[in-house]
C-alpha positions as CSV (number, residue, x, y, z in Angstrom):
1,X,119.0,101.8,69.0
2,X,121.3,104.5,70.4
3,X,121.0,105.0,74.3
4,X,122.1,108.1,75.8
5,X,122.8,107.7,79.7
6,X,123.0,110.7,82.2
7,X,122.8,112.0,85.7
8,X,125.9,110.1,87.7
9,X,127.9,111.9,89.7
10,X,129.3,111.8,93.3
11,X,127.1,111.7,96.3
12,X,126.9,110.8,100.1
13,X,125.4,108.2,101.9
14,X,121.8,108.5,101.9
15,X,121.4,111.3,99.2
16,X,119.9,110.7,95.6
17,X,120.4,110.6,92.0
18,X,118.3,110.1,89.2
19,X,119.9,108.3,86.0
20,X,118.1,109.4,82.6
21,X,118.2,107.2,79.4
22,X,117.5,108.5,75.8
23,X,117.0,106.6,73.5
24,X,117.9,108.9,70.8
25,X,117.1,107.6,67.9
26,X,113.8,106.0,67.9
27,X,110.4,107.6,67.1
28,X,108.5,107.3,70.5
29,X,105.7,104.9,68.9
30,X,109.0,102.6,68.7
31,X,110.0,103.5,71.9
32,X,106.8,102.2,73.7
33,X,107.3,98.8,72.6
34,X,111.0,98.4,73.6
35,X,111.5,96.9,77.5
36,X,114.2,98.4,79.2
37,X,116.6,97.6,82.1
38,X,119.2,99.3,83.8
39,X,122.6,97.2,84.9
40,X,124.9,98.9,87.2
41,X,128.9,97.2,87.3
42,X,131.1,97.5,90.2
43,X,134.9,97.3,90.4
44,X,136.2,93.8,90.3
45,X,132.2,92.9,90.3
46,X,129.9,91.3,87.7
47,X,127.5,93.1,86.1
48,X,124.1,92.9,87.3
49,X,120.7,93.8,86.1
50,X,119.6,96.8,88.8
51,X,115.6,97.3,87.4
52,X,113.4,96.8,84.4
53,X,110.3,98.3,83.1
54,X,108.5,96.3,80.6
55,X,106.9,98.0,77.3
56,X,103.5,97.8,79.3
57,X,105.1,99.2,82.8
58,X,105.8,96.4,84.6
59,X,109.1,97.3,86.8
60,X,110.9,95.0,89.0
61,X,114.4,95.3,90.9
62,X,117.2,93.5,92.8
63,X,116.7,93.0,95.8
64,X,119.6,95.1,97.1
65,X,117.8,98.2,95.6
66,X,114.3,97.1,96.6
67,X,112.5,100.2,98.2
68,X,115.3,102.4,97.3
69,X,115.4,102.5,93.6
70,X,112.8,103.1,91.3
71,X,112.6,102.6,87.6
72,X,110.1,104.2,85.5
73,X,109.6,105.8,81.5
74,X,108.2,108.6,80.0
75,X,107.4,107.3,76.2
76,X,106.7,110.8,75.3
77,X,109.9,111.4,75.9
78,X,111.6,108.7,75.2
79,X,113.2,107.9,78.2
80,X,113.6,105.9,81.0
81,X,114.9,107.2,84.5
82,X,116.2,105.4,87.4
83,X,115.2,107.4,90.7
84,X,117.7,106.3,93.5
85,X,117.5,107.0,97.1
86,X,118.9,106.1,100.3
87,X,122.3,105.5,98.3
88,X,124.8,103.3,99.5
89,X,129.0,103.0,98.9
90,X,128.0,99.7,98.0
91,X,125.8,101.5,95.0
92,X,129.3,102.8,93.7
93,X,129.2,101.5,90.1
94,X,129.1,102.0,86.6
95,X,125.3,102.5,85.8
96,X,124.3,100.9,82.4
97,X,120.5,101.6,80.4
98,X,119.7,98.9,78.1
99,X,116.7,97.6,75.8
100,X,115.8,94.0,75.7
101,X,113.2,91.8,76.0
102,X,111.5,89.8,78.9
103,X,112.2,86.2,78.1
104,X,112.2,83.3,81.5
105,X,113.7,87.2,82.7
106,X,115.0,90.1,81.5
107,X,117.1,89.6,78.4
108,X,119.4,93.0,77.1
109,X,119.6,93.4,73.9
110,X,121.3,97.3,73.4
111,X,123.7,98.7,75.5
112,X,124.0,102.3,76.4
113,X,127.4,104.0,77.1
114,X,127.7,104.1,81.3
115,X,127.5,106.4,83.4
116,X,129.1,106.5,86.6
117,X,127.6,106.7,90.2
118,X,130.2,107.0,93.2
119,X,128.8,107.4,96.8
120,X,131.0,108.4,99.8
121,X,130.2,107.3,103.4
């Protein structure tokens, strides 16, 4: 599965991005069966998983992103998107898509090429 990331970039405090994920080459009646997560890895951090949306729309999130972030899909499309407001310097990272599967958790099987997020205060 190829995964195409986009929409990082450089914002304030308290503005908004939204992270698009592609996943290129799959036929969308593919696509609607994959779960999908994004990660998000911070300088000298480890990664960890940001959001997930399951194959039947399920989402959760961390808990430092909790009623900021927002992870949904668009099968028709292919994509899934990662609406985030009320950004943080603490949100500065390298912003991963994956597919994987819902195990105990979430479970990443594909990696997408990062895209990076840096916010100022």
């Amino acid at each position: 599965v190829q995964l195409q990331a986009s929409g990082g970039g450089f914002v304030q405090a308290g503005g908004s991005l939204r992270l698009s994920c592609v996943a290129s080459r799959a036929i969308f009646s593919t696509f609607m069966t994959y779960d999908m997560g994004w990660y998000r890895q911070a300088p000298g951090k480890q990664r960890e998983l940001v959001a997930s949306i399951s194959s039947t729309g399920t989402t959760n999130s961390a808990d430092s992103v909790k009623g900021r972030f927002t992870i949904s899909r668009n099968n028709s499309k292919k994509t899934v998107y990662l609406q985030m407001n009320g950004l943080k310097p603490e949100d500065t990272a390298v912003y991963y898509c994956t597919r994987g599967y819902f195990g105990t958790d979430y479970s990443p099987l594909d990696w997408g090429q990062g895209t990076l997020v840096t916010v100022s205060s």
